[in-house]
VOGU-3710 file (C-alpha; in Angstrom, 3 decimals, decimal comma):
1> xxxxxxxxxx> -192,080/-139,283/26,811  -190,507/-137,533/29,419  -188,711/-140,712/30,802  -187,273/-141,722/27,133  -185,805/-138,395/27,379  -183,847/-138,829/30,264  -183,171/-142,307/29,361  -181,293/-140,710/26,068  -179,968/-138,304/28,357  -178,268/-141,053/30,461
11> xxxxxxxxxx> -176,968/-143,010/27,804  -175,368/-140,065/26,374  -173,544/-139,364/29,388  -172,252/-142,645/29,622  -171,052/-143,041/26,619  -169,034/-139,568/26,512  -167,761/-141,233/29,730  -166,905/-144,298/28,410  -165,056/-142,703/24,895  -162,910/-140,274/27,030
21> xxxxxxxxxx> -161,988/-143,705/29,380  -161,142/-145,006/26,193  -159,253/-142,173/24,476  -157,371/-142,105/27,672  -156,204/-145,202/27,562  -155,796/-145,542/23,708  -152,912/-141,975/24,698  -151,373/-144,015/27,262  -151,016/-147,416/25,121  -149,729/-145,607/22,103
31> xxxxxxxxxx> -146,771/-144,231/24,574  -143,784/-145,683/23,125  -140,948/-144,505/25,252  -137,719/-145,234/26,927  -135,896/-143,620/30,050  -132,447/-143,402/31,114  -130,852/-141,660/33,718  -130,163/-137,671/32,841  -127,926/-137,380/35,554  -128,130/-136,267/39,515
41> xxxxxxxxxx> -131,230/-133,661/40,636  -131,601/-132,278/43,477  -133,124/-133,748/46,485  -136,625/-135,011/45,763  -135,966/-135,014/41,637  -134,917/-137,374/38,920  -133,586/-136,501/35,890  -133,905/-138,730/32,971  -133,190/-138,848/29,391  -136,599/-140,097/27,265
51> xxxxxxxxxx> -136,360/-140,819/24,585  -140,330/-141,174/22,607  -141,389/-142,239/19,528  -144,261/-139,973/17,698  -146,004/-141,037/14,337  -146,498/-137,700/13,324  -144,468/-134,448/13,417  -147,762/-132,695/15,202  -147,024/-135,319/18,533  -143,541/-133,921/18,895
61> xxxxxxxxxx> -144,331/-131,253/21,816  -142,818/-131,306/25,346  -146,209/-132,787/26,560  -144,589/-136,227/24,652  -141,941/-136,200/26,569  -143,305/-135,442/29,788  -145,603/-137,753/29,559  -143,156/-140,002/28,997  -141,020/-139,640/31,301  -143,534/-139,612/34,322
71> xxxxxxxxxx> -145,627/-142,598/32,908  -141,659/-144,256/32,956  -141,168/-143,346/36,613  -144,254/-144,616/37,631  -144,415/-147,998/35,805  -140,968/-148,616/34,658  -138,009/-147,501/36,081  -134,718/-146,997/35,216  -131,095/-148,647/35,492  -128,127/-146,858/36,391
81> xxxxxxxxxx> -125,852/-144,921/34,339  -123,806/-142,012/34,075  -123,024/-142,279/37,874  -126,628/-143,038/38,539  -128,416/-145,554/40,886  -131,032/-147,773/39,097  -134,817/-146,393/40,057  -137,356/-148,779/40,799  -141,238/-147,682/39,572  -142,475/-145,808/42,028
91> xxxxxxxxxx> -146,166/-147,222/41,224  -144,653/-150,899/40,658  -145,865/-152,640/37,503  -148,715/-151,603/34,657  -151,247/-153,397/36,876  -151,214/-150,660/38,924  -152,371/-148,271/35,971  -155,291/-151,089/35,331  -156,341/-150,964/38,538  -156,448/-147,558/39,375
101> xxxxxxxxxx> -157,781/-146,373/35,621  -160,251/-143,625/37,163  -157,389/-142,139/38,650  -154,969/-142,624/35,659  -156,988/-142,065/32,592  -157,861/-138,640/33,750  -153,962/-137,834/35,145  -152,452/-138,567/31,685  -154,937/-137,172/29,278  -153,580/-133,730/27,272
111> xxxxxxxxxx> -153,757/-131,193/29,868  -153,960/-133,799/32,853  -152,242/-133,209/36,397  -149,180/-135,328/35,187  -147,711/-132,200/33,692  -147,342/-130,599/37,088  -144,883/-133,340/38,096  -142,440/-132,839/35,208  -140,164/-129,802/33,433  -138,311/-130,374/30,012
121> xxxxxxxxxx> -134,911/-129,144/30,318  -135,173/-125,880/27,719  -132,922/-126,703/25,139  -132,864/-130,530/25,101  -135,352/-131,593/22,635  -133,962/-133,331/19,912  -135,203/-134,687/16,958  -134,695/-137,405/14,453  -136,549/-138,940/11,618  -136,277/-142,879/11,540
131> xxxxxxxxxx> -138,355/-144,105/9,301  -141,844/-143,734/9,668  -141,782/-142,321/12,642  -139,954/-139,641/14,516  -137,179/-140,302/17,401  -137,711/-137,286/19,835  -135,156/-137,212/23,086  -135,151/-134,582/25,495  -133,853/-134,592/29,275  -136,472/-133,925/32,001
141> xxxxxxxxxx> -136,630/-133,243/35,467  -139,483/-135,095/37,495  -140,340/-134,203/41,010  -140,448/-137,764/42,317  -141,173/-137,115/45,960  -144,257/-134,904/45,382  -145,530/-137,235/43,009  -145,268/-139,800/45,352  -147,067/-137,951/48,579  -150,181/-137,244/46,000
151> xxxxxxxxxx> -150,296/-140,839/44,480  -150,447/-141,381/48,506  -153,006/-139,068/49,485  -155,451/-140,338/46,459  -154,550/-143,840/47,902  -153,170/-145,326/44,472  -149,521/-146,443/45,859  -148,843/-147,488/49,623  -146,429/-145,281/51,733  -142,881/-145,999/52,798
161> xxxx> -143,842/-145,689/56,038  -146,410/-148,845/55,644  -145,206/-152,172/56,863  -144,718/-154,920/54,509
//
């Protein structure tokens, strides 16, 4: 009896486990996004323009954006403009996000440690109804070089200092 039990038990854990994995993921797929440059930051920051896409007016928050606009300089990128230099992802492709999912799924869920990496510029949030779905831009500032040292330190990205 007692072994059932904690049988159960273990199942139950693993599949809260496996639906938060999922939910994770299912937040980070649903991210429908693109970046621009915002302009010049100061040393160590970018600032880009996102510009998200939310199905419903309850998603339009600054967590959207800054979501957004971290999960862009991490996998995406962004070309020059407005005086700017084009960014290379600092993670390198989506693979990267595969790969490293344990780390990931918990750094993007609502709440997650991505938030610490990125401000919304008070003031900038715009929005605009297209459709079925809802156009929200807003300029952020992401602090690129201390998101870099921690993706170092947990070992998910290589450092500059690392030979080819």
């Amino acid at each position: 009896m007692f072994s059932r039990k904690l049988l159960f038990l273990v199942f139950c854990v693993m599949g809260c486990t496996c639906l938060s994995e999922i939910h994770a993921k299912k937040d980070n797929e649903s991210l429908e996004y693109s970046l621009r440059c915002g302009g010049s930051g100061s040393q160590g920051y970018y600032i880009v323009e996102v510009t998200a896409y939310a199905s419903k007016s309850s998603q339009i928050n600054q967590s959207l954006v800054c979501r957004s606009a971290v999960h862009g300089v991490l996998f995406k990128g962004f070309s020059g403009s407005n005086g700017c230099v084009s960014q290379r992802p600092l993670a390198g492709s989506a693979l990267v996000e595969q790969q490293h999912q344990e780390f990931f799924g918990p750094f993007f869920q609502d709440g997650g440690s991505y938030s610490s990496y990125a401000s919304m510029v008070d003031g900038s949030l715009r929005t605009q109804k297209e459709g079925k779905k809802y156009k929200v831009t807003a300029t952020v500032s992401v602090a690129k070089e201390q998101l870099r040292k921690d993706l170092e330190k947990a070992g998910v990205i290589k450092g500059l200092n690392n030979g080819f």
